[in-house]
N, CA and C atoms as a LAMMPS dump frame, in Angstrom:
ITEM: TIMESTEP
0
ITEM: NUMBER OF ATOMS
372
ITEM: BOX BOUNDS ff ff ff
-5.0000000000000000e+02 5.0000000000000000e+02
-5.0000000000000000e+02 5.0000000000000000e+02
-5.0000000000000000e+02 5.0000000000000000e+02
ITEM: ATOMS id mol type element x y z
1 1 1 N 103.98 368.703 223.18
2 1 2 C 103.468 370.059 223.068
3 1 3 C 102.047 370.076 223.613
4 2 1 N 101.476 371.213 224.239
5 2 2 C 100.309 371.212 224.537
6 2 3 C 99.102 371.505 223.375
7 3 1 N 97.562 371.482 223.691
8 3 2 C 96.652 371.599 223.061
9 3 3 C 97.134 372.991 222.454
10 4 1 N 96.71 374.01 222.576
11 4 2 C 96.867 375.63 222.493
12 4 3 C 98.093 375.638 220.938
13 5 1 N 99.267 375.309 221.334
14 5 2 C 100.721 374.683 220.125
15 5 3 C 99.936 374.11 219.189
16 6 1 N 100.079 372.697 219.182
17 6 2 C 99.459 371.79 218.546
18 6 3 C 98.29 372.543 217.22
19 7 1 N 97.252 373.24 217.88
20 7 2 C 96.397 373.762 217.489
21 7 3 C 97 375.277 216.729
22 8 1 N 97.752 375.805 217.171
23 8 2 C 98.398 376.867 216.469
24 8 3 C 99.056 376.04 215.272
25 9 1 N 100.359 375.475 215.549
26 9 2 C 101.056 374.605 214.267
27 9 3 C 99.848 373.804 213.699
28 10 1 N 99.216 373.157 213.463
29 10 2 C 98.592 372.706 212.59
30 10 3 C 97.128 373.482 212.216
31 11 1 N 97.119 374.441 212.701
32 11 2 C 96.179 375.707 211.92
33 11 3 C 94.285 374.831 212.223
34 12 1 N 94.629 374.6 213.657
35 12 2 C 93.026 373.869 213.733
36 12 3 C 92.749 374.475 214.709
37 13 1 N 91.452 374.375 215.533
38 13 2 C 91.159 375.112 216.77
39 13 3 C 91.303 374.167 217.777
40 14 1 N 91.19 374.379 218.967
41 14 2 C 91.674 373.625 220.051
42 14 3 C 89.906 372.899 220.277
43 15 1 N 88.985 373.163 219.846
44 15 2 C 87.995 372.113 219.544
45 15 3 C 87.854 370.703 218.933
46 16 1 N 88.512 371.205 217.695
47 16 2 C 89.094 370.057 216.474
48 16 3 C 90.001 369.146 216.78
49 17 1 N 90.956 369.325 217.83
50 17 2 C 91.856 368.423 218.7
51 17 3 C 91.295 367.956 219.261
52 18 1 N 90.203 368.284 220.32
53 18 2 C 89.189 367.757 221.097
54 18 3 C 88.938 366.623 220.607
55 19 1 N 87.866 366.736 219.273
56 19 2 C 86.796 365.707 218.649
57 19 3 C 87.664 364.848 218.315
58 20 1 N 88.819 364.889 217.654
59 20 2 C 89.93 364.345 217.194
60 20 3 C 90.237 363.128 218.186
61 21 1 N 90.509 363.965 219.102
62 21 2 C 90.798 362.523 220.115
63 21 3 C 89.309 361.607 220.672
64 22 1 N 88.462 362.758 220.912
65 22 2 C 87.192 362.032 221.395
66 22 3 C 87.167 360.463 220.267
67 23 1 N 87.457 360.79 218.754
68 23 2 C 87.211 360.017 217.808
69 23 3 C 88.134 358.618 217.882
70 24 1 N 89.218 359.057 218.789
71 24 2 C 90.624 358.263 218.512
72 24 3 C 91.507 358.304 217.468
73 25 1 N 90.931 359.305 216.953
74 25 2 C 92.223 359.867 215.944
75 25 3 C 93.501 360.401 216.322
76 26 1 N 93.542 360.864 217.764
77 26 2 C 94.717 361.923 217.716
78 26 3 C 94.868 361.535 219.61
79 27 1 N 96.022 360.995 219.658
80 27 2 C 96.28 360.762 221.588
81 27 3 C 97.124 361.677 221.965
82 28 1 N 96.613 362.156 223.513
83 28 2 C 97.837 362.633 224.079
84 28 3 C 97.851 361.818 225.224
85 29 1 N 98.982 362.027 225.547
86 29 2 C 99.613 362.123 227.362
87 29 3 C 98.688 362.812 227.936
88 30 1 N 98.598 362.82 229.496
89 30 2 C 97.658 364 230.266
90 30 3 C 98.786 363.612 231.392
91 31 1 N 99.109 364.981 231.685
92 31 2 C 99.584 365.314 233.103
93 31 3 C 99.447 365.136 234.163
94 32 1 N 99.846 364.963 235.169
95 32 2 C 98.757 365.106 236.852
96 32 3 C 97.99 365.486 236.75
97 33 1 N 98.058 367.059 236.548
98 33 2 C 96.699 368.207 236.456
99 33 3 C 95.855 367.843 235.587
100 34 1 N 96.402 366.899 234.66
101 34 2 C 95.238 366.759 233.244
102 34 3 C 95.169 367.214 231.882
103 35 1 N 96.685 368.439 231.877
104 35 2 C 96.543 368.978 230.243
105 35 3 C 97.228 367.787 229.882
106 36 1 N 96.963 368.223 228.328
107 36 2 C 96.962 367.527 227.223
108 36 3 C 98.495 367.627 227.046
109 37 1 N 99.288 366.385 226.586
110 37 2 C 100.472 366.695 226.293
111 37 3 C 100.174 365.447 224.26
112 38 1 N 100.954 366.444 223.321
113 38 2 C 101.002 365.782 221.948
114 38 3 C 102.481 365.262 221.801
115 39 1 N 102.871 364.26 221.236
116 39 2 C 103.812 363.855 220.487
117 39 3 C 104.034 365.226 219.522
118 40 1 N 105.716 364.952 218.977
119 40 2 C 106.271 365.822 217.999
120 40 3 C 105.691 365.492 216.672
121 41 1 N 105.053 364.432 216.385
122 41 2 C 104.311 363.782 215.141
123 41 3 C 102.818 364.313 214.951
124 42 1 N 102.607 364.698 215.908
125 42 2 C 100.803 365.556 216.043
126 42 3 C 100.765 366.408 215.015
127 43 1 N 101.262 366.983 214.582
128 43 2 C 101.193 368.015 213.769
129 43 3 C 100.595 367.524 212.157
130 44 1 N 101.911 366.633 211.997
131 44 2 C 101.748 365.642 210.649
132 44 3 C 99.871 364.891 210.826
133 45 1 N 100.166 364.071 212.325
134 45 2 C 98.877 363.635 212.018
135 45 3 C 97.925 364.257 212.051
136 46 1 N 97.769 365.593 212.53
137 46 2 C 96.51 366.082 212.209
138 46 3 C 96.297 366.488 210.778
139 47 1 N 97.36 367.385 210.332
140 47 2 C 96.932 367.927 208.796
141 47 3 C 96.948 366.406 208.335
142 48 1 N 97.641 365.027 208.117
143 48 2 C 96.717 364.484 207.238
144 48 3 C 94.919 363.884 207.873
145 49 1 N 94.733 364.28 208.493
146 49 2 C 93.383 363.614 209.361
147 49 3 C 92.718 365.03 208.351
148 50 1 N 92.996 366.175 209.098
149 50 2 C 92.267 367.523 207.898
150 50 3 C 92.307 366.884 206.321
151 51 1 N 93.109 366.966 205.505
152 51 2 C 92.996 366.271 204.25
153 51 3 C 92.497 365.157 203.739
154 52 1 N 92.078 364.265 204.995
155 52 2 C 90.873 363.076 204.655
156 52 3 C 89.889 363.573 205.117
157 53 1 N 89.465 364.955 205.783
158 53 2 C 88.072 365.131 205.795
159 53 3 C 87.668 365.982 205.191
160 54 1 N 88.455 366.537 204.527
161 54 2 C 88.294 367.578 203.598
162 54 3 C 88.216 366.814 201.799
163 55 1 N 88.661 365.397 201.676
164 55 2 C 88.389 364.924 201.015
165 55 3 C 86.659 363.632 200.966
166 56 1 N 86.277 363.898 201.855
167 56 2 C 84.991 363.719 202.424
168 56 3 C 84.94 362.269 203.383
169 57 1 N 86.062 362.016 203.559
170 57 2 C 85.702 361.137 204.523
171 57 3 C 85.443 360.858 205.778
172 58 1 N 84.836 360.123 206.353
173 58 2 C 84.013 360.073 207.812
174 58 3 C 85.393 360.103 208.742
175 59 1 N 85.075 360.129 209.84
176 59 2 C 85.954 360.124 211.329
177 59 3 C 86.289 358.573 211.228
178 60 1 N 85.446 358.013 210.958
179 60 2 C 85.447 356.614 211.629
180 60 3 C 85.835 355.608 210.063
181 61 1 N 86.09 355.951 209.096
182 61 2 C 86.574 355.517 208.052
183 61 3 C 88.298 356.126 208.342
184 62 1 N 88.582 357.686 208.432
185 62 2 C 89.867 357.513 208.711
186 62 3 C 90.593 357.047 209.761
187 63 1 N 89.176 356.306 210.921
188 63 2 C 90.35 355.666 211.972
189 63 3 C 90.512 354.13 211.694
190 64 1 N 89.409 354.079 210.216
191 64 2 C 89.948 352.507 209.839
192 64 3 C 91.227 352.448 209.234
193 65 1 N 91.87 353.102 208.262
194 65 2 C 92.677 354.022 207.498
195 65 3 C 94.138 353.956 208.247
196 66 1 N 94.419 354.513 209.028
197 66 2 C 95.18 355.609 209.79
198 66 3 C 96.441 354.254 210.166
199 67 1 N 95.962 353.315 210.409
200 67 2 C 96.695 352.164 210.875
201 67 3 C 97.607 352.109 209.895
202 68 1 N 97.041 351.613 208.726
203 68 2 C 97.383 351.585 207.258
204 68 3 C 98.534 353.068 206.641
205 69 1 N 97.912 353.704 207.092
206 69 2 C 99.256 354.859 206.667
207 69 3 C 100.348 354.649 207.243
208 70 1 N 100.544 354.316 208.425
209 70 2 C 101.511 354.689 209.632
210 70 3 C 102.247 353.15 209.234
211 71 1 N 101.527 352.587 209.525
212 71 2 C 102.779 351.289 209.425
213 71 3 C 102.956 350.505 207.966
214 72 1 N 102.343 351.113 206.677
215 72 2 C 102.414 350.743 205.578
216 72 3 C 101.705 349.168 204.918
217 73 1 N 101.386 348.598 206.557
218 73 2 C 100.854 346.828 206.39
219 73 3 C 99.38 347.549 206.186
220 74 1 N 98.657 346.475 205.394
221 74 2 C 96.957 346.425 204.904
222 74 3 C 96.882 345.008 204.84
223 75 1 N 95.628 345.388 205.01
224 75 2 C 94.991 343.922 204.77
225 75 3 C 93.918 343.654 203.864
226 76 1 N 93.292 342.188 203.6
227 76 2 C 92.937 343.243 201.644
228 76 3 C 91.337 343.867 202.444
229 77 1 N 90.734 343.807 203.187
230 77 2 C 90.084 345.049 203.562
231 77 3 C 89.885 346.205 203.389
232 78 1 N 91.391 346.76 203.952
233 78 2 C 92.022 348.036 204.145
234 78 3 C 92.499 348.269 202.526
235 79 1 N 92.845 347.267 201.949
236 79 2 C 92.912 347.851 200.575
237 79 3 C 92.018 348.07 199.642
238 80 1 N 90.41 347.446 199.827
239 80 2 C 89.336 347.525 199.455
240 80 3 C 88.895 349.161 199.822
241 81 1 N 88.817 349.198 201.07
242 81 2 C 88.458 351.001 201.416
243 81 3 C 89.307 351.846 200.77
244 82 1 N 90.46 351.412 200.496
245 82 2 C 91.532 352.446 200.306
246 82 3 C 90.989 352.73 198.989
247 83 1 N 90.734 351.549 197.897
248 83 2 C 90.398 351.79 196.753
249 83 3 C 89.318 352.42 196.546
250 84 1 N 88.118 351.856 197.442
251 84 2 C 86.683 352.922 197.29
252 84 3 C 86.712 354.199 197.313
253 85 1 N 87.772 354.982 198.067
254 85 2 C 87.754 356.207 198.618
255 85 3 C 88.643 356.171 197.553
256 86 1 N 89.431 356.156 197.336
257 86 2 C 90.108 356.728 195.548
258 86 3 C 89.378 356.625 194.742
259 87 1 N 88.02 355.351 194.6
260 87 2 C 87.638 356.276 193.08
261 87 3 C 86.575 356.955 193.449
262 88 1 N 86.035 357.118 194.818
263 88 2 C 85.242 358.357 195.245
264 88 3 C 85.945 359.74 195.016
265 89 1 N 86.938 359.986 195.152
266 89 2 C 87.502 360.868 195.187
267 89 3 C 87.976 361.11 193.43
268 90 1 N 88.308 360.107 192.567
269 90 2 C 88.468 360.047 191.397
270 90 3 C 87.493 360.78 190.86
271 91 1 N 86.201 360.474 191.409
272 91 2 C 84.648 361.16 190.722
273 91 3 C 84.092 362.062 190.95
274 92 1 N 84.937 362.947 192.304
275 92 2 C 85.16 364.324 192.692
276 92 3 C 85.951 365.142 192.006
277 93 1 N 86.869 364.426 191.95
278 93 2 C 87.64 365.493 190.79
279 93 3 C 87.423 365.397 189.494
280 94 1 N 86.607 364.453 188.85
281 94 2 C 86.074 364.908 187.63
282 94 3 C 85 365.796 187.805
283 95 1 N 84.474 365.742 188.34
284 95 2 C 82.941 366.567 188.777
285 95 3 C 83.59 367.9 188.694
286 96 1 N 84.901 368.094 189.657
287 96 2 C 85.205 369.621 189.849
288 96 3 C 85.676 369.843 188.382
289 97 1 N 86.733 369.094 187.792
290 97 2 C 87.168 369.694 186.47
291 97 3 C 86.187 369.777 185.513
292 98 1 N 84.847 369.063 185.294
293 98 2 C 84.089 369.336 183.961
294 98 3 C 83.243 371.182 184.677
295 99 1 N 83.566 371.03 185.998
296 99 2 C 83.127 372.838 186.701
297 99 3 C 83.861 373.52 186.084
298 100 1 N 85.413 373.148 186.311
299 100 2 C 85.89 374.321 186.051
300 100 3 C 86.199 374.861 184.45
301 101 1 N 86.14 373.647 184.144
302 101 2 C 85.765 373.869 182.446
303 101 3 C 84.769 374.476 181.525
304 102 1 N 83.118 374.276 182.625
305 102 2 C 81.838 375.246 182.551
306 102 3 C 82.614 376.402 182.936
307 103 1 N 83.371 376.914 183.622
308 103 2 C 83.519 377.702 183.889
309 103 3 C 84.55 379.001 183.237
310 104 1 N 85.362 378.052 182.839
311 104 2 C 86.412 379.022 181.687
312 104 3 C 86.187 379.126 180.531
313 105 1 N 84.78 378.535 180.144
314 105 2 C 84.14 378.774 178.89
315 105 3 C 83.053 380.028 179.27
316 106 1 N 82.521 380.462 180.068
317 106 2 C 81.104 381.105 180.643
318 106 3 C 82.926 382.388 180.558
319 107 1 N 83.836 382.471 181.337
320 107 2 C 85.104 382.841 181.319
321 107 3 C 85.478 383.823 179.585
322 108 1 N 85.763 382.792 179.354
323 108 2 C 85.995 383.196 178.257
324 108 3 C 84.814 383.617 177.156
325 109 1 N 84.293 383.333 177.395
326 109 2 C 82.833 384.62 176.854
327 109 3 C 82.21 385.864 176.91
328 110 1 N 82.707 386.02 178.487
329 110 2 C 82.311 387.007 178.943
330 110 3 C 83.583 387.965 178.861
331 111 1 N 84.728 387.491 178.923
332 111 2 C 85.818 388.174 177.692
333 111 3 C 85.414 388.523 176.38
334 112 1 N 85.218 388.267 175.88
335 112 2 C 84.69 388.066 174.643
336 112 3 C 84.039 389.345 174.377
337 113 1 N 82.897 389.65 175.134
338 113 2 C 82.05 390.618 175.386
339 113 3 C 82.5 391.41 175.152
340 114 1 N 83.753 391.771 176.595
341 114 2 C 84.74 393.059 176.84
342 114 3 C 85.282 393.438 175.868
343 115 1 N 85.788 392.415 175.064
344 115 2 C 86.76 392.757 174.236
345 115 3 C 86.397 393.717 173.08
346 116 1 N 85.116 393.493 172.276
347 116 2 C 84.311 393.949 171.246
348 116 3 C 83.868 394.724 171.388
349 117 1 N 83.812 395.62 173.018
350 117 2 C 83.228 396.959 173.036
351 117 3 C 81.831 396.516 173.672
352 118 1 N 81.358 395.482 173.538
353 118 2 C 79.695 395.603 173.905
354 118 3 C 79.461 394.129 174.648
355 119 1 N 78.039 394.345 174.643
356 119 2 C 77.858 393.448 175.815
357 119 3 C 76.544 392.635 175.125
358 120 1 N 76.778 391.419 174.41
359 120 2 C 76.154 390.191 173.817
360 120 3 C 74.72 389.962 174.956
361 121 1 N 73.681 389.989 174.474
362 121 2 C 72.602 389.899 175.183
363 121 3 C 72.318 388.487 175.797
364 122 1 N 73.187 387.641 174.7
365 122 2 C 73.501 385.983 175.536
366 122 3 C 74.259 385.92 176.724
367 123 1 N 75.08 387.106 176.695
368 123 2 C 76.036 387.094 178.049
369 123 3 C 75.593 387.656 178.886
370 124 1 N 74.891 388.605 179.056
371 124 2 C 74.224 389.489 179.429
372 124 3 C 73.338 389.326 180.653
């Protein structure tokens, strides 16, 4: 499939394919003329490449990574990173849940308010 596809099905811009490959994350074919041709698997690999950077990891950590997904072999290296970035990510999602917990309490207070007719000068 070309750049333009690729970038439609996996909901990225045809920039993000760019850097992607600039990084060696993501290969195509090139034509005579030079467009970009993707494998039927591009798709998969980009949304998970989006979901490791959206889980904060570098370009160049998921092209240490990426080997390791695809062919299931590690080495204890690759299982050392793998683990760092899980409990990095372990300590992200506590961070977000003790938020969202500030938050359905501040939530539920300000219910509270509504409910009684008036408006608590603590909430306020």
């Amino acid at each position: 499939m070309r750049i333009g596809e690729l970038a439609t099905k996996a909901g990225v811009s045809v920039r993000a394919l760019r850097y992607y490959e600039e990084q060696g994350l993501l290969g195509a074919d090139r034509s005579p003329s030079g467009q970009r041709h993707y494998p039927d698997g591009a798709v998969d690999r980009v949304m998970l490449v989006q979901q490791l950077y959206a889980a904060g990891l570098s370009s160049r950590r998921i092209l240490d990574l990426l080997p390791c997904v695809y062919t299931g072999h590690a080495t204890p290296e690759t299982l050392r990173l793998l683990a760092e970035e899980r409990s990095r990510i372990d300590a992200q999602v506590a961070g977000l849940t003790a938020t969202r917990d500030r938050l359905d309490a501040v939530i539920a207070a300000a219910e509270a308010s509504v409910t009684d007719g008036c408006v608590h000068p603590a909430t306020a």
